[in-house]
C-alpha positions in Angstrom: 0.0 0.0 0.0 1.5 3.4 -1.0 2.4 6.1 1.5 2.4 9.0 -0.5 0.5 11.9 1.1 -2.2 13.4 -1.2 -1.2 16.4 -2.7 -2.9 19.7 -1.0 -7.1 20.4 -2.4 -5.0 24.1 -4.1 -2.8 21.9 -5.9 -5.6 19.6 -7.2 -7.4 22.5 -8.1 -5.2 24.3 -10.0 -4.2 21.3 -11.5 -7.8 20.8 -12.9 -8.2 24.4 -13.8 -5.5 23.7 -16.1 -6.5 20.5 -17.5 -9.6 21.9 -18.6 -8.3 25.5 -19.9 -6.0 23.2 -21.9 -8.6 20.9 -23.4 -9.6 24.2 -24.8 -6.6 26.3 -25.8 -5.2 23.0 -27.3 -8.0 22.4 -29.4 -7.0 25.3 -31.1 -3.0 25.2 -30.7 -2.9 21.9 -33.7 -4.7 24.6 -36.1 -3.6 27.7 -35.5 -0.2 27.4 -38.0 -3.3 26.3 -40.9 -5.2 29.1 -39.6 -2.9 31.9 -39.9 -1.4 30.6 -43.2 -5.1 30.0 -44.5 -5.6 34.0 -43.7 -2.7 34.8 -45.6 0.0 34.6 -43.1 3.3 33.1 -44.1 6.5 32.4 -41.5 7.1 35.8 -41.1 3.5 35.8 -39.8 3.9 33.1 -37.5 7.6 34.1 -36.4 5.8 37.7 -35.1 2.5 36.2 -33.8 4.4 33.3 -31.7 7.0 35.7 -30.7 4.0 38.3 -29.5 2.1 35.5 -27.9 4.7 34.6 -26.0 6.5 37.6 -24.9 3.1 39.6 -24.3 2.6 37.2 -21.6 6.3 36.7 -20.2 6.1 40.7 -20.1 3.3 40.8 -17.2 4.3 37.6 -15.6 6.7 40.4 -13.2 4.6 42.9 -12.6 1.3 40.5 -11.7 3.7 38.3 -10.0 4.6 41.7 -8.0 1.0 42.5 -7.7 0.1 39.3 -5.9 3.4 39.7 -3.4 2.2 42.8 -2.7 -1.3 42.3 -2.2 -0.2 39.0 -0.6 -3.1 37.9 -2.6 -3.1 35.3 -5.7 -6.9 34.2 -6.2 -8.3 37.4 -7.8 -5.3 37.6 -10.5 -5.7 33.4 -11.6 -9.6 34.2 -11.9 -8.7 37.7 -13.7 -6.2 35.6 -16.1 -8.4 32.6 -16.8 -11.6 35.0 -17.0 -9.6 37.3 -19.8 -8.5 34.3 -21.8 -11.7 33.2 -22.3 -13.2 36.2 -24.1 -10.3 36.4 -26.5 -10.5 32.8 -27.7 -13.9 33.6 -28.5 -13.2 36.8 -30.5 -10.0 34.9 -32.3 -12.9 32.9 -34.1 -14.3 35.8 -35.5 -10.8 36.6 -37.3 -10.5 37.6 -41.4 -7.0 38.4 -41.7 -4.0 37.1 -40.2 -3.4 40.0 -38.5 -6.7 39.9 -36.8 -5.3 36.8 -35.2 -1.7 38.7 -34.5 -3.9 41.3 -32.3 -5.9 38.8 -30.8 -3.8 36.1 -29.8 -1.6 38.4 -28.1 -4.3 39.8 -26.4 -5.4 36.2 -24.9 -2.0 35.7 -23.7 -2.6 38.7 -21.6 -4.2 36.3 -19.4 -1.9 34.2 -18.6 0.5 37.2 -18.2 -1.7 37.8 -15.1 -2.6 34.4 -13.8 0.6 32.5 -14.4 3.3 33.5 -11.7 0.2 34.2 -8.8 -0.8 31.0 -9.9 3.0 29.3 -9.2 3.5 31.1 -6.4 0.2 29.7 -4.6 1.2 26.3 -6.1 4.8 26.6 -4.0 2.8 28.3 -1.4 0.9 25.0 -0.8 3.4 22.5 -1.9 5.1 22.4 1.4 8.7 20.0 0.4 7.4 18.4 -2.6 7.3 21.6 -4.8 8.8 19.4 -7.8 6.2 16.8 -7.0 3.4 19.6 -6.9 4.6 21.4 -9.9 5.1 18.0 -11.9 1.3 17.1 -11.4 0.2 20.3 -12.2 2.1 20.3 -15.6 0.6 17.0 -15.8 -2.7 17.7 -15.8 -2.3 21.0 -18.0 -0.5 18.2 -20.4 -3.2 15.8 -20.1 -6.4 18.4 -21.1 -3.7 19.0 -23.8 -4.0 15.8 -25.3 -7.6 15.2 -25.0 -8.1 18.9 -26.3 -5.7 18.3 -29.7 -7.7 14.9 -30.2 -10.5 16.6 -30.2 -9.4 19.1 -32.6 -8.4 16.1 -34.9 -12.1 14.6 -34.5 -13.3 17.9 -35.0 -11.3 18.4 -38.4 -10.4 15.0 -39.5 -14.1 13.1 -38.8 -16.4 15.3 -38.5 -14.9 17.8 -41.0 -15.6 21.0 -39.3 -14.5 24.4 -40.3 -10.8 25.9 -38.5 -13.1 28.9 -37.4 -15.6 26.5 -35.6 -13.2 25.0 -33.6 -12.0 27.9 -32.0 -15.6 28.8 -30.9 -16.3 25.6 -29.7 -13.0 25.7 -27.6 -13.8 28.9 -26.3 -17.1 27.3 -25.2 -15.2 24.4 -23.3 -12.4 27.2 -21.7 -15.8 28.1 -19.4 -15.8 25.3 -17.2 -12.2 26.0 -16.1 -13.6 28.8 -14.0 -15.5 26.3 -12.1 -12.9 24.6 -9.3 -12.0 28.3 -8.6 -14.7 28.5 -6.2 -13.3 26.4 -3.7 -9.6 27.7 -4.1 -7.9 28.7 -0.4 -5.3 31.0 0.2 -3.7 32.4 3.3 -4.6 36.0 4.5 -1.7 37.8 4.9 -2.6 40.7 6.8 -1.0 43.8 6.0 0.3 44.8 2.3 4.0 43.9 1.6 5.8 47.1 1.0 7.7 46.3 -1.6 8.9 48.1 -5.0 8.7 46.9 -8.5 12.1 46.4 -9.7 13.4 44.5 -12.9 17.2 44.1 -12.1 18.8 40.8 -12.2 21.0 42.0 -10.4 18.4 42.7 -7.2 18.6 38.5 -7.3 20.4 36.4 -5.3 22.7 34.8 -7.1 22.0 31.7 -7.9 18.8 32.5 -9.5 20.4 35.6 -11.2 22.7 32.8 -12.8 19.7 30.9 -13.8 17.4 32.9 -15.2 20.3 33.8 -17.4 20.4 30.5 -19.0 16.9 30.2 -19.1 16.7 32.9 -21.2 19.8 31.8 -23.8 17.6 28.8 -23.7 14.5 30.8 -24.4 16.2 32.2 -27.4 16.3 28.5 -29.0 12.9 27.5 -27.8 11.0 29.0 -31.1 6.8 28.2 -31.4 5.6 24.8 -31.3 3.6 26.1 -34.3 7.0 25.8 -36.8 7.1 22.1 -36.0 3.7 21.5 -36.8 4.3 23.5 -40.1 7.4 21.5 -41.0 5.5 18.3 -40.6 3.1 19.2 -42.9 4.7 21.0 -45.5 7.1 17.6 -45.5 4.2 15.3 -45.7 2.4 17.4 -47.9 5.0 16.1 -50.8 3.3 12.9 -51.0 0.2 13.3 -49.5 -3.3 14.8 -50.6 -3.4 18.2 -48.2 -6.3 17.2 -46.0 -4.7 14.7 -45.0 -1.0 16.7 -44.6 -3.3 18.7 -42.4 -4.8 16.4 -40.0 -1.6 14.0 -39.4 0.4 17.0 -37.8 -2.1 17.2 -35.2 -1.8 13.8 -34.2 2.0 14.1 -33.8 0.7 16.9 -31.8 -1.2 14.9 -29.6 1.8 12.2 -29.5 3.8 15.3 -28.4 1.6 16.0 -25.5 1.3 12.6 -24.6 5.4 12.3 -23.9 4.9 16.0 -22.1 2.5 14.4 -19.7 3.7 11.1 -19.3 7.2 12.0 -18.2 6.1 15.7 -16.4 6.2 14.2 -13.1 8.7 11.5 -13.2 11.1 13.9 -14.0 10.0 16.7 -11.8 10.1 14.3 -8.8 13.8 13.3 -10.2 14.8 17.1 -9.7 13.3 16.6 -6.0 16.0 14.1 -6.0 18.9 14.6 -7.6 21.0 17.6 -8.9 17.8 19.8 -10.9 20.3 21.9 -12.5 21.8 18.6 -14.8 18.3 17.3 -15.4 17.5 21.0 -16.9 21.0 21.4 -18.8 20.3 17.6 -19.9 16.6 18.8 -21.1 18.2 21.5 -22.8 20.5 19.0 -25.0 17.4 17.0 -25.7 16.2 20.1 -27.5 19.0 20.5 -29.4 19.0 16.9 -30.8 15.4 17.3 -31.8 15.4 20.2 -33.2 18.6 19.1 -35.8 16.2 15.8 -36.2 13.8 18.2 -37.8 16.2 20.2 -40.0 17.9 17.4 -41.5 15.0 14.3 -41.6 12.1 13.5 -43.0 9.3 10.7 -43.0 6.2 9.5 -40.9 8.1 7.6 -38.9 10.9 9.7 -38.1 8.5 12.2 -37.4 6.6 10.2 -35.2 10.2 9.6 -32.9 10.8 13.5 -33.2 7.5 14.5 -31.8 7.8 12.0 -28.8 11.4 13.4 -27.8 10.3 16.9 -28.5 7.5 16.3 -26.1 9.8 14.5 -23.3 11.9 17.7 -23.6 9.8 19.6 -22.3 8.7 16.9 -19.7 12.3 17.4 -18.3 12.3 21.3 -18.2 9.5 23.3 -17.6 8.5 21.8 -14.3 12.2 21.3 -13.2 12.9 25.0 -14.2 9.9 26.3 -12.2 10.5 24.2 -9.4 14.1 25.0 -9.2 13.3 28.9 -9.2 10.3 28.4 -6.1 13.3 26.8 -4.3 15.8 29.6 -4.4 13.9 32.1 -4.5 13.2 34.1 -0.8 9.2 33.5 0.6 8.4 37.3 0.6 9.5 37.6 -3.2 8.4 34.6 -4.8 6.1 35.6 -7.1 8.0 38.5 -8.4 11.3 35.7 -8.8 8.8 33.7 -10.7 7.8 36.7 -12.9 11.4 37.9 -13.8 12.2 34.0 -14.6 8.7 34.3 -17.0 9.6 38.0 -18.5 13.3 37.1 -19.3 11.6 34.0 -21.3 8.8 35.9 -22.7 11.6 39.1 -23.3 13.8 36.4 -25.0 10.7 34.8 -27.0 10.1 37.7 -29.9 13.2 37.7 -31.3 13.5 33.9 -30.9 10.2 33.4 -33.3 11.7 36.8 -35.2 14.8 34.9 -36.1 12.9 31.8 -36.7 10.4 33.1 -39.1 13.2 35.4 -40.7 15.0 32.2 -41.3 12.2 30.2 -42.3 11.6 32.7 -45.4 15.3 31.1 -46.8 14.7 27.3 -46.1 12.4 26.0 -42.7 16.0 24.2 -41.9 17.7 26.6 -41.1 15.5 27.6 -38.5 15.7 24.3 -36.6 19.4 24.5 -37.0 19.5 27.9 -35.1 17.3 26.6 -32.5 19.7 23.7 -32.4 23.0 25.4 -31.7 21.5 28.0 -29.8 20.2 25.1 -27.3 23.3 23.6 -26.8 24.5 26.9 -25.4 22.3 27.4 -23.3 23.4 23.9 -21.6 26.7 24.9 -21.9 26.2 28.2 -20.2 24.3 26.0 -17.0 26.8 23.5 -16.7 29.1 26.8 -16.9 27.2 27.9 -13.9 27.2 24.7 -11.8 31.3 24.7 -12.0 32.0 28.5 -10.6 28.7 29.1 -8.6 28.0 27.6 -5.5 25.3 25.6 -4.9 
């Protein structure tokens, strides 16, 4: 009989907040490359909207992570985030032009700007030891709605042949019920306001996280939009297959990809709990690297199959570990803001990294998996750098 203690009702909570937002911001995620490219967008397109996505969001991540310290309040900012979200998935359906879909998207990631360090602060705040444990189910579950969300954008293309444009509403419909296990979310009071002044300095860290954020961010330079591997899949399948069905295979390697996210999210998290998390990442990071050159230099169903499993346990091995590792050196009054400056040097570093992509994707789509390559391996190089002349 297993002694594992249950993890705490928050982190349950959250964690099936996120499963269901998921199920429906990944029944849209598959499509959105077809989407944009159907309204006229080409890399460039994607490059900017990926890049904007991301760094829109990584932008507020520090000053609503600075908020919630502050207020000593999280609750009202993951409501405000999810809440936000929700309206502009439904207005993204209504796009014409692929710049509709530029200004939109970026304005749904304005929600997660504001929910997503609160969110990973209260998740530490009520992790207790385990945070790696904590953080690894929670990315499990976000993974898991992931998968069942990109099936269901398969079934919803593929079988029942509906239009991209009906998707996205029908998503938007689904993000609703994500609001629900809010309700019974608990945080501690904190009495008085925290005094505290909003500062971006890296240099106001301690550190060992100063050190780390900076490799997360080379990292982040490599770590372009999932949406140029779905695009490389199908324009490489599109060669010998009819383009419906170029289409729809893409979004099952998508769903393979989330699989691998979510099967290995907390095995590896709970490995960083263990062992040295700073090798795991830097070992995540190489991972990257290798898949990425397996998508600049091969090609095929079946390779493509592997590619999308590894480029799913990738990310298993860092996102949880790299948010974990930041809770745990980071000092209790200031966590959410260290969260937030690890977020907004990622979402900083995440325009030009799409920019560069999308630039380079314009020449030949391999030479943007061949930047994201090298500039991976870097990034690993630069942490295992770190773990030689900083003390642990």
């Amino acid at each position: 009989m297993s002694n594992k203690k249950k993890l705490p009702l928050n982190i349950r909570l959250l964690g099936w907040v996120s499963f269901l937002n998921d199920l429906s911001s990944e029944m849209i995620m598959p499509i959105l490359p077809m989407f944009i490219t159907a309204l006229g967008g080409g890399g460039a397109a994607i490059g900017l909207i990926g890049g904007l996505r991301d760094s829109v969001a990584g932008i507020l991540k520090i000053l609503f992570g600075w908020f919630s310290d502050r207020s000593r309040k999280r609750k009202p900012f993951i409501l405000a985030g999810y809440s936000s979200s929700i309206l502009f998935k439904a207005l993204l359906g209504l796009s014409t032009l692929w710049q509709h879909v530029l200004v939109l998207a970026s304005l749904e990631r304005v929600g997660k700007g504001m929910r997503t360090a609160p969110r990973d602060a209260l998740i530490s705040d009520s992790a207790g030891r385990e945070k790696g444990r904590s953080f690894g189910f929670h990315r499990a579950m976000d993974t898991a709605g992931a998968i069942l969300g990109s099936i269901g954008a398969f079934i919803l293309f593929w079988l029942l042949g509906l239009e991209l444009k009906l998707i996205i509403f029908i998503a938007a419909g689904v993000a609703v019920f994500s609001l629900i296990p809010l309700k019974n979310l608990e945080e501690k009071r904190g009495g008085e306001e925290n005094k505290i002044s909003l500062r971006f300095s890296l240099s106001g860290l301690n550190p060992r996280l100063r050190h780390f954020i900076t490799a997360a961010g080379i990292f982040s330079l490599a770590n372009f939009s999932y949406m140029f591997f779905v695009l490389r899949a199908r324009d490489v399948f599109a060669v010998y297959l009819d383009f419906r069905l170029a289409t729809a295979l893409p979004i099952l390697l998508y769903v393979l990809y989330n699989i691998f996210y979510a099967s290995f999210s907390i095995p590896f998290s709970r490995l960083g709990d263990k062992k040295d998390r700073k090798k795991i990442i830097a070992g995540g990071y190489v991972l990257f690297a290798l898949t990425c050159a397996g998508f600049a230099f091969l090609e095929g169903i079946l390779v493509y199959i592997i590619l999308f499993a590894l480029y799913g346990t990738g990310y298993a091995v860092i996102d949880g570990n790299q948010r974990a590792f930041v809770s745990e050196i980071s000092s209790e009054e200031l966590k959410g803001t260290s969260l937030g400056s690890f977020h907004t040097v990622s979402g900083i570093a995440a325009l030009p990294a799409n920019l560069a992509a999308g630039f380079l994707w314009q020449a030949s789509s391999s030479f943007s998996f061949i930047y994201g390559s090298i500039a991976s391996l870097i990034a690993a190089a630069v942490l295992i750098f770190i773990k030689s002349k900083s003390a642990d």
